[in-house]
N, C-alpha and C positions, 0 to 999 in steps of 0.2 A: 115254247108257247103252244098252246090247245090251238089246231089247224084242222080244217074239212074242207073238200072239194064242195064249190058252190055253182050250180049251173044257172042256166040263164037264156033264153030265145030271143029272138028276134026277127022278123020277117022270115019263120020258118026254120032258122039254124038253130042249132044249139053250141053254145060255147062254153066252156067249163073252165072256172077259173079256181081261184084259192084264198078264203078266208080265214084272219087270224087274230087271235084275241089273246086276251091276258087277265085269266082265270082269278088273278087276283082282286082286280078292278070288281065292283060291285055296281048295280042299278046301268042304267042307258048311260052310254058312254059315245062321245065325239067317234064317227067313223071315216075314214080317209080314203078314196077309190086311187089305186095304184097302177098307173097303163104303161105297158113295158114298150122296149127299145121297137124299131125295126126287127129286130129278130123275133120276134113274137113272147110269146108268156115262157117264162123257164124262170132258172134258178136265180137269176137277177130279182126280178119281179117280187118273187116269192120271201128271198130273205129280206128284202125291202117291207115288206112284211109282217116278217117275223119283229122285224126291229122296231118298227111302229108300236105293235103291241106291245113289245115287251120293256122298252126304254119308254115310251110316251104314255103306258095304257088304254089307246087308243082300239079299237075295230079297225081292219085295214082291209079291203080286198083286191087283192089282184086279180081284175079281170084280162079277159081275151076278147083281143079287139081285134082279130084278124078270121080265129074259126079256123089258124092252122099255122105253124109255122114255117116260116116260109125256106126252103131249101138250097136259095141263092140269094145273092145279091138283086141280079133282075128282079128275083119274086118278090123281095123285100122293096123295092122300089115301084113294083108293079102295083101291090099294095097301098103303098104311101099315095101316088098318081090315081090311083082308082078313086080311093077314099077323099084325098083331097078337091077331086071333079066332082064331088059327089056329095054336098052336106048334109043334107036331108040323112041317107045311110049314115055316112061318120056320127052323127048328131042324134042319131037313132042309136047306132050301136052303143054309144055313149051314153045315153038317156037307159039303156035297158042296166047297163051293167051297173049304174047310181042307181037302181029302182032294186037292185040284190040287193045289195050293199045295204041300201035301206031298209029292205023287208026283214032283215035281223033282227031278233028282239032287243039285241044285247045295242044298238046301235042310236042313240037319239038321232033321228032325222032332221031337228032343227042345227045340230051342228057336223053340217058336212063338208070335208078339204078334198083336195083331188091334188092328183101329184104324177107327172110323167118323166119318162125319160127317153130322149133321143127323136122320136115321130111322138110315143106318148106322152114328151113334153109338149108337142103341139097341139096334140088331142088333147090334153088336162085345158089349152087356154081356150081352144073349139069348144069343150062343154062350158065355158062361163059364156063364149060368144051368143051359144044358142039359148041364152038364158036360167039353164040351168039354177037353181038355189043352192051353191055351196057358199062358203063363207069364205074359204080360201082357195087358192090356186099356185101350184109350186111347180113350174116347169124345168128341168135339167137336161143339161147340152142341149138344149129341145132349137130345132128350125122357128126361125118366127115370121116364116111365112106362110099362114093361116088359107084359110077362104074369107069371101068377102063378107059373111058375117058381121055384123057391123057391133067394135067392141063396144058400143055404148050398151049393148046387152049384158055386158058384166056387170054384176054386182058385186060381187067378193073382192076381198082385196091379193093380189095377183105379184108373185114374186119369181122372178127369171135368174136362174142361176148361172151362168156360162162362161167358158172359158176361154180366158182374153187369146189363146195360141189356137182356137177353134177356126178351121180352115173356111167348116162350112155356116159360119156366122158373116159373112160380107159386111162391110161397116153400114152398106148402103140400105140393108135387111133390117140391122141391128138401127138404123135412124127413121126407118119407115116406121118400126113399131113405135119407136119413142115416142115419134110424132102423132102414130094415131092411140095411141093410150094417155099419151095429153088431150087431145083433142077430144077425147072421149068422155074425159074426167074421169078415167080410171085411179081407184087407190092403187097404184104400182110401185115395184125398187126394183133394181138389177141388183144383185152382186156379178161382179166381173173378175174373174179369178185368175191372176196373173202367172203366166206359166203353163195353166191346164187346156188340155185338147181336148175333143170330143170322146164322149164318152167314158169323162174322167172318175165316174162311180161303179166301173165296173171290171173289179178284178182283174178281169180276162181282158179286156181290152187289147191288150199287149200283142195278144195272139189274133187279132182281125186283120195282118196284113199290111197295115200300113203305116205309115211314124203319124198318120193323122189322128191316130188314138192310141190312148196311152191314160192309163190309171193311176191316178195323182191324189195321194194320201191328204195329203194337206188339205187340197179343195175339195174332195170330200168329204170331210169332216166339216170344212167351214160350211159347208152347204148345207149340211144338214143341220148344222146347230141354228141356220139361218131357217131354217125352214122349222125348227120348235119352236120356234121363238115368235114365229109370224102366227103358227095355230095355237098357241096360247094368247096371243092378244086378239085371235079370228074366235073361238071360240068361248073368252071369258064370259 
């Protein structure tokens, strides 16, 4: 698939992310903002990417929601902690890297999905919190505890992927949200993936250290076909 580095400011930084498209698609086309794990923007992000375009004919950008990759654990957590005390930033950062996204020509701005994984599954449902206009919202392995944003700010309809062997999904997380995306009148579904741990779309997993992640074929795939399926009936 045809790729270019796409940059983007914000309160003075610059962060450089990675746009992808599929040269075959003609006229403005559905684009999708793609925000990577705790570990920052890399090769996950990116073939998530590639795959958008090239299976859905979508615009996809992986942006950089950190402005650095982070070199530990601490840092990766330092990060998540900053940003989540902090909505106004997170919400900003997130606002700038939808405003690339969009400024594409190749891109119709009236239908826009967001999609995270791991903290940027938390960030993809932060940006419907703070009002954002996407149509959909697809979070994976993603934490579901947000800031206080209040989700009656969503409008898209919002689909949570995760897996049921996920250590850091507490039942008690996974019923707060329930509760307040009912209470919200959020359009929402889970998929609950029996078997899969955190982190289960991402190759490498295996190699983080610990039996809490682990890359799991099956719910993989169900998630992503779970996730065409919702931006085809978000974007008709």
């Amino acid at each position: 698939m045809p790729s270019k580095s796409l940059s983007h400011e914000f309160n003075g930084v610059r962060y450089e992310g990675y746009l992808a498209w599929n040269s075959a698609v003609t006229g403005p086309r559905p684009g999708v903002l793609v925000i990577h794990e705790a570990t920052g923007i890399g090769e996950h992000a990116r073939e998530r990417a590639d795959r958008i375009a090239e299976e859905l004919g979508y615009s996809a950008f992986a942006m950089d929601l950190f402005g650095e990759n982070p070199s530990s654990v601490d840092g990766m957590l330092g990060w998540i902690g900053r940003l989540l005390s902090d909505p106004a930033e997170l919400h900003g950062r997130l606002r700038a890297g939808l405003a690339a996204l969009c400024s594409d020509s190749c891109v119709d701005p009236a239908r826009i999905g967001a999609i995270g994984y791991c903290f940027g599954g938390t960030a993809a449902i932060e940006l419907g919190r703070c009002g954002a206009d996407v149509k959909a919202i697809v979070a994976f392995h993603a934490g579901l505890q947000g800031t206080a944003t209040p989700a009656a700010n969503i409008s898209g309809k919002v689909l949570v992927c995760n897996g049921a062997q996920d250590p850091f999904m507490p039942n008690e997380s996974l019923k707060t949200f329930v509760d307040e995306m009912n209470a919200a009148g959020v359009d929402w579904q889970m998929l609950l993936l029996g078997g899969a741990r955190h982190s289960y779309t991402n190759v490498h997993a295996g190699s983080f250290g610990s039996d809490a992640y682990a890359y799991d074929a099956k719910a993989d795939a169900r998630s992503w076909e779970a996730m065409s399926v919702l931006f085809e009936d978000a974007f008709d």
